[in-house]
C-alpha positions as CSV (number, residue, x, y, z in Angstrom):
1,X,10.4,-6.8,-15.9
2,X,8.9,-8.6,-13.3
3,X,10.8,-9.3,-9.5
4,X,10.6,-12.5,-8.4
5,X,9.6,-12.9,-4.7
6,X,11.6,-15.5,-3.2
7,X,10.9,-16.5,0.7
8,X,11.0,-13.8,3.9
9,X,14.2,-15.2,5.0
10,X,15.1,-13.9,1.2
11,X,14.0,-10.5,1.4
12,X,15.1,-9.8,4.9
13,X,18.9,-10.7,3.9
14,X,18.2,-7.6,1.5
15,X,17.9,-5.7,4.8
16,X,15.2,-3.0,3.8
17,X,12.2,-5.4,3.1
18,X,9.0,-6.0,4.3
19,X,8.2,-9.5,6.1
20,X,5.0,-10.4,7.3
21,X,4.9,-14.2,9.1
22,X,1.7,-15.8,10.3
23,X,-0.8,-12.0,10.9
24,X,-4.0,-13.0,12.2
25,X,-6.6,-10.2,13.6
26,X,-9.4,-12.2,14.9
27,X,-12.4,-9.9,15.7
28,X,-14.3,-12.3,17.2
29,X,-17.5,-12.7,14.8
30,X,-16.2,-15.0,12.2
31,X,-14.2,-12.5,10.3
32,X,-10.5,-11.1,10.3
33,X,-7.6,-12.2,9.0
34,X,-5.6,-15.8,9.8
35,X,-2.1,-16.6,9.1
36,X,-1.2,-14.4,6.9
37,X,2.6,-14.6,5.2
38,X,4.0,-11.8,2.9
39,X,7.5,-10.6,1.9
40,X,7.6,-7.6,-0.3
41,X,11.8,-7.0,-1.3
42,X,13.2,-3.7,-1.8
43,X,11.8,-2.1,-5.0
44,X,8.6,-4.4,-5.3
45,X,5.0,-3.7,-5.6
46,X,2.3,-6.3,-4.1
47,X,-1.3,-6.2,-4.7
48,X,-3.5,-7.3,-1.8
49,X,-6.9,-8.2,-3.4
50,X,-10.5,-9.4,-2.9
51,X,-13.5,-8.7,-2.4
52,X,-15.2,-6.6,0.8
53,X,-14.8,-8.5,4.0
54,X,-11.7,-10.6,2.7
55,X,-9.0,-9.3,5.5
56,X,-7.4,-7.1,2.7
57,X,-7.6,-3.6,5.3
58,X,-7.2,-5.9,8.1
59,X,-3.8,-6.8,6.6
60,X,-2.0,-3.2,6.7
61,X,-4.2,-2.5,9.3
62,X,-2.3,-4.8,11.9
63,X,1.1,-4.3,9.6
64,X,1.1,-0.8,10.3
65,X,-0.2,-1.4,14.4
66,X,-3.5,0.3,14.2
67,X,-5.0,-2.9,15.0
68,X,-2.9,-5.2,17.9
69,X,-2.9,-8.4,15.8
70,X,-3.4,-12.0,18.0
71,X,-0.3,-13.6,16.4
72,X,2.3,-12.9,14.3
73,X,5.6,-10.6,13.0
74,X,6.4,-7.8,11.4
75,X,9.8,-6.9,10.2
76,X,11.4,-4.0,8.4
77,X,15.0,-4.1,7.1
78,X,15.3,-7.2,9.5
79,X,14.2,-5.4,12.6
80,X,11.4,-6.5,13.9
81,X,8.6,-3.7,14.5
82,X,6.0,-3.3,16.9
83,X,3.9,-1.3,19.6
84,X,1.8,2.1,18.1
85,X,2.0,3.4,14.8
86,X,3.7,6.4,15.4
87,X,6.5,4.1,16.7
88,X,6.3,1.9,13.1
89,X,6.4,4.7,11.6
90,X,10.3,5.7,13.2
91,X,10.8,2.2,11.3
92,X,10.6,4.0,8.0
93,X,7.3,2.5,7.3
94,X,4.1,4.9,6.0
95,X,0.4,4.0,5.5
96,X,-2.1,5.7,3.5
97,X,-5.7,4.5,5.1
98,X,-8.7,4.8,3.2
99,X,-9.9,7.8,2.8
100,X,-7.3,9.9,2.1
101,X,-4.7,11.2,5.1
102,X,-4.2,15.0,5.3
103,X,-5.1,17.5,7.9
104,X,-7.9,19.3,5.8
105,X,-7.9,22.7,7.4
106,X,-3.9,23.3,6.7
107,X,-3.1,23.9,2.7
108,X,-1.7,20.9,0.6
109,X,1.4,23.0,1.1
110,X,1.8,22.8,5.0
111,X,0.7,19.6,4.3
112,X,4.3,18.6,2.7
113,X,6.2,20.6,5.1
114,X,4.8,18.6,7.8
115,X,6.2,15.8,6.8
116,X,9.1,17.0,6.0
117,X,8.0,16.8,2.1
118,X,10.8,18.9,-1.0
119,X,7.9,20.7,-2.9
120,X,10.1,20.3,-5.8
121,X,10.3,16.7,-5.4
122,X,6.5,16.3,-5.0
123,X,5.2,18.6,-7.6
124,X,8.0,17.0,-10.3
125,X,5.8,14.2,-9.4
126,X,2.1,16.1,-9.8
127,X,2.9,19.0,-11.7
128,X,-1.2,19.5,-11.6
129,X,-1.4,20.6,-8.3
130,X,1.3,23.3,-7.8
131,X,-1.4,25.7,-8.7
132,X,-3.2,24.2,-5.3
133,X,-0.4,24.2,-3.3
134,X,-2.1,26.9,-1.1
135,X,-5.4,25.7,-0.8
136,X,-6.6,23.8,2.3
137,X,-6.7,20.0,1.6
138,X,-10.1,19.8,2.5
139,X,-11.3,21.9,-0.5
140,X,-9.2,19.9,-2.9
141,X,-11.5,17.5,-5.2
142,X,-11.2,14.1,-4.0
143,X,-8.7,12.5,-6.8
144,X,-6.6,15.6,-5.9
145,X,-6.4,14.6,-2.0
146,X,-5.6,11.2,-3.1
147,X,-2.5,12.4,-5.2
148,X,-1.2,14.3,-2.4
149,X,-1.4,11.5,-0.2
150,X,0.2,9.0,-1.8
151,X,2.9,11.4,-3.2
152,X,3.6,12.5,0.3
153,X,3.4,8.7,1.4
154,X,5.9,8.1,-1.2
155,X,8.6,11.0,-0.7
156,X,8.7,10.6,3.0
157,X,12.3,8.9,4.8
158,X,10.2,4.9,4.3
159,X,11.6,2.0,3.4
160,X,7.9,0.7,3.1
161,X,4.7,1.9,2.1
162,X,1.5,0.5,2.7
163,X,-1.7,2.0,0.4
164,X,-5.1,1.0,1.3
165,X,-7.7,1.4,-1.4
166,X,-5.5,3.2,-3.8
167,X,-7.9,4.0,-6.4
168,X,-11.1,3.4,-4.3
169,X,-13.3,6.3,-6.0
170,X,-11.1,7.7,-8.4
171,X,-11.5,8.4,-12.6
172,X,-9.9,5.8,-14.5
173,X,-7.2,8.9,-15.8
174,X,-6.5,9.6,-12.3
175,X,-5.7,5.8,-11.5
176,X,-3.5,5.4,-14.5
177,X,-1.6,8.4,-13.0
178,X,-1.5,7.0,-9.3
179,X,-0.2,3.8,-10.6
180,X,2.4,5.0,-12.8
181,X,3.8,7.2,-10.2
182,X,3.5,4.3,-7.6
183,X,4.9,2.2,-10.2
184,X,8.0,4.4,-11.0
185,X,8.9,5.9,-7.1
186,X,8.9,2.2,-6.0
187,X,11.7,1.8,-8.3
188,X,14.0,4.8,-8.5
189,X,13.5,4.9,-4.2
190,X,13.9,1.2,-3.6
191,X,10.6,1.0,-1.9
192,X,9.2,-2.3,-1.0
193,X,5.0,-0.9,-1.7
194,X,2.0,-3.3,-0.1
195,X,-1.0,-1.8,-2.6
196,X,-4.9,-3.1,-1.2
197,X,-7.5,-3.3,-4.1
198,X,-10.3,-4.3,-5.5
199,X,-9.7,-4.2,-9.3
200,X,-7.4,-6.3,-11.3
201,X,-6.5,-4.0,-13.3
202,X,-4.9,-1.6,-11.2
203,X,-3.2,-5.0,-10.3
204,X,-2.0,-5.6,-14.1
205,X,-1.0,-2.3,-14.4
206,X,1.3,-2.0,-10.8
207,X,2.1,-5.0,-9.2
208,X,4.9,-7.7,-9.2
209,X,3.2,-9.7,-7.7
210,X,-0.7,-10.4,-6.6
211,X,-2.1,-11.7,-3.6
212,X,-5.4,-13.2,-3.4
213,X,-7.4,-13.3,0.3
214,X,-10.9,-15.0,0.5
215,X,-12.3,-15.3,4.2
216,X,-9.7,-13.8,5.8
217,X,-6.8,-16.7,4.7
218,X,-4.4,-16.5,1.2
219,X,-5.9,-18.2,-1.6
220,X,-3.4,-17.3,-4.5
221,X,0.0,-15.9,-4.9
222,X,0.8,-14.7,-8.5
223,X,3.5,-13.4,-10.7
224,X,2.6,-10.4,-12.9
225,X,2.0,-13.0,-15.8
226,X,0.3,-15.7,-13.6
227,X,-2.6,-12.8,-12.9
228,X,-2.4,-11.9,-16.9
229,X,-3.8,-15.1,-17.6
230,X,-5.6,-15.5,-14.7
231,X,-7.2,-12.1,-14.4
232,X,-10.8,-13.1,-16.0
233,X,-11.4,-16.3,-13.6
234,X,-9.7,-14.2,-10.5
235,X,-12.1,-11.3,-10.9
236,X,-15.4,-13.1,-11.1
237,X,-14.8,-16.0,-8.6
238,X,-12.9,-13.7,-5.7
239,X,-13.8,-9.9,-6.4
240,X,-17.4,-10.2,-7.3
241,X,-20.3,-11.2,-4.8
């Protein structure tokens, strides 16, 4: 069933959201990220999409303080967050950049003791990779690195999680799995989830709700049905060159 996303003022009265008012990350040559508005309630997935060069990794990028935005807020549970990322992070929020994000010379299972990860928890969740739980991340096959990162991403203390490029790379069986799991954690832990993509489907398959960025600025803001109808014109007008 889809979750209707009402207004910030909305979500922040649920006290564990994520609000997001007027973001803008100028870099100077034309692009960035302008005004940007999103509210994500407890329990909610929202796709970020378009193309390369819209402001989609701009967007968690100055949500999660790894870029000092020129304007705007950002608010967890109805605090307002700011400074380093470590320091967002004590705000219950976790990001999972590009790329992956595990220390590749420690094994996957140091990995989850680090942050403070139950290996039960986390292999109930990828049952696959208990066999690999002492191999160091960096020999893990890519898709593999992936799972652990977003599981981990997913099972730390957060109230918000912020995935960038979820299934950048990845088989289609491997993104069916991410997004079911992503799907499912959102709701049993009451996470509000901020998912950047490039492919509607992953959209279709996760989100609640879709947003659309062109140049840097919020073109479209749809319900899970709005994009099922929408989903052919969306694609080839913002996601291809």
């Amino acid at each position: 069933m889809t979750r209707e996303l009402t207004s910030p003022t909305a979500v922040t009265a649920e006290r564990s959201g994520l609000v997001v008012e007027g973001l803008t990350v100028d870099y100077g040559n034309g692009s960035g990220l302008w005004d940007f508005d999103l509210a994500v309630a407890p329990g909610q997935v929202v796709c970020v999409i378009g193309r390369n060069g819209a402001g989609k990794s701009s967007a968690l990028l100055g949500i999660s303080g790894f870029v000092t935005p020129d304007s705007g807020t950002v608010s967890v549970g109805g605090h307002r967050i700011t400074g380093a990322p470590f320091k967002r992070c004590r705000e219950h929020l976790s990001l999972v950049v590009k790329g992956r994000s595990l220390f590749g010379s420690l094994t996957l299972a140091e990995n989850l003791a680090l942050a403070k990860i139950d290996p039960a928890e986390f292999f109930g969740l990828f049952p696959q990779l208990e066999a690999r739980r002492d191999v160091p991340a960096g020999h893990l096959s890519g898709g593999q690195q992936q799972l652990a990162a977003v599981g981990r991403a997913l099972l730390r203390d957060v109230r918000v999680v912020l995935l960038d490029e979820l299934t950048f790379g990845l088989s289609p069986a491997v993104r069916s799995l991410i997004a079911r799991v992503v799907r499912a954690e959102a709701t049993r832990r009451d996470l509000a989830v901020v998912v950047v993509e490039q492919h509607v489907e992953t959209a279709l398959a996760i989100a609640d709700r879709t947003v659309v960025l062109s140049e840097g600025r919020t073109v479209l803001d749809l319900s899970g049905d709005q994009l099922a109808v929408d989903a052919d014109h969306i694609e080839s007008t913002y996601l291809h060159p």
